[in-house]
N, C-alpha and C positions, 0 to 999 in steps of 0.2 A: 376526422378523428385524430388524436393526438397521443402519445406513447402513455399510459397508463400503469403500466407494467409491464416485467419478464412475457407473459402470455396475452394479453387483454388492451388494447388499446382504448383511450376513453376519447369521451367527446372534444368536438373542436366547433368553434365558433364559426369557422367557413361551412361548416356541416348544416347548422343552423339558417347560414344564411342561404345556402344552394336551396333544402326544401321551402324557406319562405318564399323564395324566388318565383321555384316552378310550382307550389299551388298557390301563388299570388296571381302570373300568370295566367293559370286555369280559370284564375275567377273572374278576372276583369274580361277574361274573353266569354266568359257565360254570358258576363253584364251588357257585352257590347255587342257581340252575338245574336242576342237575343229576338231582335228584330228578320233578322235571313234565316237563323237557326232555330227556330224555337223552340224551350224547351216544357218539359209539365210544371219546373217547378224552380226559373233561376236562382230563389231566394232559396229552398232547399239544396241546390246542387251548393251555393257558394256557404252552409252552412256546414254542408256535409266535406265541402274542399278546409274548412276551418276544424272542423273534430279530426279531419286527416292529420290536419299541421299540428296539431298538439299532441295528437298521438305519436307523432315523426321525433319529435322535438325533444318532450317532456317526457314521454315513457321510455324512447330509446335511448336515454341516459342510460337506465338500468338493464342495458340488454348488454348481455354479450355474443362478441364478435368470431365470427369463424370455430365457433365452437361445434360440440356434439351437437345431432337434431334433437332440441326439445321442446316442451311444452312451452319453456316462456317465448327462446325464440320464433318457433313457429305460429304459435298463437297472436306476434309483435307482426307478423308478416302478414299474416290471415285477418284480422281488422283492418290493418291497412288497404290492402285491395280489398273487402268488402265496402269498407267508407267510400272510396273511390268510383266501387260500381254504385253506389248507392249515387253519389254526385253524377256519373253520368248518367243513370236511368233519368235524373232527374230535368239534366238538361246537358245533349252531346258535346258541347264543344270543353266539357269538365276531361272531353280526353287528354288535354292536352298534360295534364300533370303525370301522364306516366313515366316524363323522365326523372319525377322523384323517388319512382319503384324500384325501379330496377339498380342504381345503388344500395339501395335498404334491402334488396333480397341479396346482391353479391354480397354484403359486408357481415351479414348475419346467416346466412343459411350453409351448411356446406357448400363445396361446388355442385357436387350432381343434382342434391336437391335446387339450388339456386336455379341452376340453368331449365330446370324444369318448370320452375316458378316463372323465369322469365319467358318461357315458353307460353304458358298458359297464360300471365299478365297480357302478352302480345295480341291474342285470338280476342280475348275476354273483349274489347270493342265491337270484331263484327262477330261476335254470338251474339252481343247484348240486341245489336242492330239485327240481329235476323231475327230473332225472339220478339223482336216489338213491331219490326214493319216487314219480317218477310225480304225472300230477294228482291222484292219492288221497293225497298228503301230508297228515299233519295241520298243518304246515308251509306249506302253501300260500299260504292267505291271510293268516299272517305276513309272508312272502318278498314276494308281491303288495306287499304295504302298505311296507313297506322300497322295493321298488323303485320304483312309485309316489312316496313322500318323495325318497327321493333323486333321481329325475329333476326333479324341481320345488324340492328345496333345493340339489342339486348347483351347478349351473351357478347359480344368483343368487348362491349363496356361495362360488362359486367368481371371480365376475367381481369380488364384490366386496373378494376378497383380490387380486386382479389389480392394483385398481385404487390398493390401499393400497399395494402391493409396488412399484407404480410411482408414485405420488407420493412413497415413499420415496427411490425411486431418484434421481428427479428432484430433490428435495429435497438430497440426498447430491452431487448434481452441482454444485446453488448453493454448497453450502459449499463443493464442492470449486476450484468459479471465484470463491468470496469468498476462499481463501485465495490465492491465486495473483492475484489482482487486489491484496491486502494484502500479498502479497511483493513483487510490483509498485510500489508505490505506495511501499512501504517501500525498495525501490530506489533509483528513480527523486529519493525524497525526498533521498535520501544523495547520489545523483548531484547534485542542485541548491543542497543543502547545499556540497558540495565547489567546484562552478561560483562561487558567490555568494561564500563565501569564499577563492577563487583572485582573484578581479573586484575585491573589497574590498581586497587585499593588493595587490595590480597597483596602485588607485588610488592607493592609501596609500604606496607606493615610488615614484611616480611624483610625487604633491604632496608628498611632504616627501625621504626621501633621493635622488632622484634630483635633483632640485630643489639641492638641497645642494650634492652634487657637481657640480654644475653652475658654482653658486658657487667653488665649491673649483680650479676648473680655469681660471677667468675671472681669479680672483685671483692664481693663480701664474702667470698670462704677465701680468699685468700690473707682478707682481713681478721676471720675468723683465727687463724693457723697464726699472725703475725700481732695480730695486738700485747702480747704479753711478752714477745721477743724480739722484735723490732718494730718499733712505734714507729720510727719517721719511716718504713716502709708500710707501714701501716695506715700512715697521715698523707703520703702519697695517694696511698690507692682510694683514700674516703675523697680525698680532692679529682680524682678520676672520677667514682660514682656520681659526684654532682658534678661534673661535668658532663658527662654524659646522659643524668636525665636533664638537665637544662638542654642538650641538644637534642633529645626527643619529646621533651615539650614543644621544644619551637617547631620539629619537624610535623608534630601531631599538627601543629598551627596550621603550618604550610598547605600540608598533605587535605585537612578539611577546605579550605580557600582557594584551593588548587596553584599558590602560586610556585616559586621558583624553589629548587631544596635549598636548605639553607647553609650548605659548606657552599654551595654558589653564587649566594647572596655577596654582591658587591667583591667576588674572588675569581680568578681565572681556574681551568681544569687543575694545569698542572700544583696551583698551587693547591686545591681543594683537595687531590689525588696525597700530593705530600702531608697533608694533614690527618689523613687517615692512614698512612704508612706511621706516621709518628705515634699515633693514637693506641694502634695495632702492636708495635712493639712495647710502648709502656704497658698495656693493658696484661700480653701475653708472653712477655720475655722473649718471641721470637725474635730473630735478627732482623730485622727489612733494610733492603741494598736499594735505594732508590734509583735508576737513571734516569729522571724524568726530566725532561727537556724544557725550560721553561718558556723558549719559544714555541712551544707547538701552537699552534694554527687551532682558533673554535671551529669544531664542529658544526658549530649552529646552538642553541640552547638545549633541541631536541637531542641532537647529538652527545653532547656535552654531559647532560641528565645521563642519556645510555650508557656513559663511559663511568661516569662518577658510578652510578650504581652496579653496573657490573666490576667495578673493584671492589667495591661495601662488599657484594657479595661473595667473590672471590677470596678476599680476604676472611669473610666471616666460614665460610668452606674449613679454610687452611687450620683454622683456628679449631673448629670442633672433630675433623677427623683426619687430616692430613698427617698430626703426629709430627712436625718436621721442626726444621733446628733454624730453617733460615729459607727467608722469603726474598726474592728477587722482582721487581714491579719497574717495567720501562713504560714511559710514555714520548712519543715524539710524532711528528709528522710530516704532510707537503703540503701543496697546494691542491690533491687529489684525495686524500687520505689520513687518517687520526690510526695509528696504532697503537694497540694496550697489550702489554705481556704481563700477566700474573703467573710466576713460576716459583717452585716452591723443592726442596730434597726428602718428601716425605715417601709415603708410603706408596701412593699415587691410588689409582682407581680398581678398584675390582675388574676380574677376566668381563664376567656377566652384569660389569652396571648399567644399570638405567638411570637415566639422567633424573636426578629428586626435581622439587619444585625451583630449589635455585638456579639450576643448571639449563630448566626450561623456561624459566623467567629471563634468564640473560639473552638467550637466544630468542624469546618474542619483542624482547625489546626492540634487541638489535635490529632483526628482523621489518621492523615497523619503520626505521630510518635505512631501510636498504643495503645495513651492514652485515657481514659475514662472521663465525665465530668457529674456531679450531680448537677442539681438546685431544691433548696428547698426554700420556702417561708411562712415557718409558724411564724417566729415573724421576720421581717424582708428580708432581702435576705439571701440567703447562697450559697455560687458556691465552689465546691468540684472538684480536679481536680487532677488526678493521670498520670502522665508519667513515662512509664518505663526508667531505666536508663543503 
């Protein structure tokens, strides 16, 4: 038998071939037998060893194994040894297929009942023999001997298909909680796939086109207030708007395609970092003090990404609640280390803040390239931010 299922083991082709064996056996020993042995009815016993074999074969597909005692199985069991007795009334030497029973009664009957069966299977030669010739059989101490064997190989060979029928089973049940724990997992994995890149998208709309627009909206009321009193600050800032949604069209580009953001396209940090300090002042009239070192050392691209967007957002911070007059932004590094200081003379942080989405966005960034992140707030803001390189 072969693994089926969690509970139920199904058929197996060595299964098949064991009982054609042993009532094939049986039969050819009727046929040849027959002569020293004789029986009422060769040609009946080896008909009755064939309605065995097909009952063994073809019905016990549909049986199940080590179950409750029920009708089908016990009724699969009770044909069988009647076929059998019927083969041997018909001609003795049909005993010899009883080693086809007694796996068919381990694999199908409980244990107690089984061993009972195998009990009885064992005798059922010398009753049959006493039933027909009496203790003067010559038959006797054949039958004796059979029954004998079988009560002493029945039941060990019988517990020890039990036992294989049910490591089977058992076995059939791990794969069957291996496959479902790997559906599972393969779930689950798509579930956090999805999560991670919903969080990734979220970040990336929020550091760069939300960011934008933000821009975009600041500029036209300032455009608003300046067109009827100062045009060429007014023609300034329409030359900002479109500059700025041309770089969040490109970055929408990017950000779908996944490739690089695009103040890093073909630019180093430090230079991409002073591009948004320039940006940041035209946009907001704040001061920005850059020290950024133009030799600092990449990150890595991953790195490099973390740093870039935790200034976007640090900046974009400063700009809607900071309040302040003048922004300081250092960039420099080693051969160990990328440092970034965004510091600012505002109002700084509330007693009881909780960090908003920007603030946890910079910190799972960082986070993901194994960098650290410091916020201080005693005269102003201060974000201290270290990526290894």
């Amino acid at each position: 038998m072969d693994d089926g299922g969690p509970e139920h083991p199904t058929w197996h082709w060595l299964w098949d071939l064991y009982i054609t064996a042993m009532c094939g056996v049986a039969a050819g020993g009727v046929l040849l037998l027959d002569d020293s042995a004789p029986g009422r009815s060769p040609a009946g016993a080896v008909a009755a060893l064939g309605a065995m074999l097909v009952w063994l074969t073809v019905i016990g597909r549909r049986v199940p194994r080590l179950g409750a005692l029920g009708r089908r199985p016990l009724g699969y069991v009770l044909v069988a040894v009647a076929l059998w007795c019927v083969a041997m009334w018909c001609a003795p030497a049909a005993v010899a297929a009883i080693p086809a029973l007694f796996p068919v009664v381990f694999s199908t009957l409980p244990l107690g009942g089984a061993i009972g069966a195998a009990v009885t299977i064992a005798v059922l030669p010398l009753v049959l023999v006493l039933a027909d010739s009496g203790a003067s059989s010559r038959y006797l101490t054949i039958a004796l001997a059979v029954a004998l064997m079988g009560l002493v190989t029945g039941p060990i060979l019988g517990i020890f298909i039990v036992g294989s029928v049910r490591q089977r089973m058992a076995l059939a049940r791990l794969v069957h909680e291996l496959r479902a724990s790997r559906a599972e997992t393969s779930r689950l994995s798509r579930e956090a796939g999805v999560a991670a890149e919903r969080e990734r998208l979220a970040r990336e709309i929020h550091d760069t086109l939300a960011q934008g627009f933000t821009s975009i909206v600041a500029l036209t009321q300032a455009i608003e207030a300046e067109i009827g009193t100062d045009p060429a600050a007014a023609a300034r800032h329409l030359a900002l708007i479109e500059a700025t949604a041309r770089e969040n069209l490109a970055e929408a580009r990017a950000m779908v395609t996944g490739l690089t953001p695009t103040a890093l396209d073909g630019a180093t940090l430090p230079a991409a970092i002073r591009r948004q300090c320039v940006a940041f002042e035209a946009e907001t009239g704040i001061a920005v003090c850059d020290r950024i070192t133009e030799a600092t050392p990449s990150a890595g691209m991953a790195g490099d990404v973390v740093l870039l967007r935790a200034a976007q957002e640090a900046l974009a911070n400063i700009r809607q609640h900071s309040r302040a007059g003048a922004v300081t932004v250092t960039l420099y590094g080693d051969t160990d280390v990328v440092r970034l200081t965004v510091s600012d003379n505002g109002i700084g942080l509330p007693d009881r803040h909780n960090d908003g989405f920007g603030l946890r966005g910079i910190r799972s960034r960082v986070a993901q390239v194994g960098g650290s992140v410091t916020v201080s707030s005693d005269r102003g803001l201060r974000l201290d931010i270290e990526v290894p390189t």
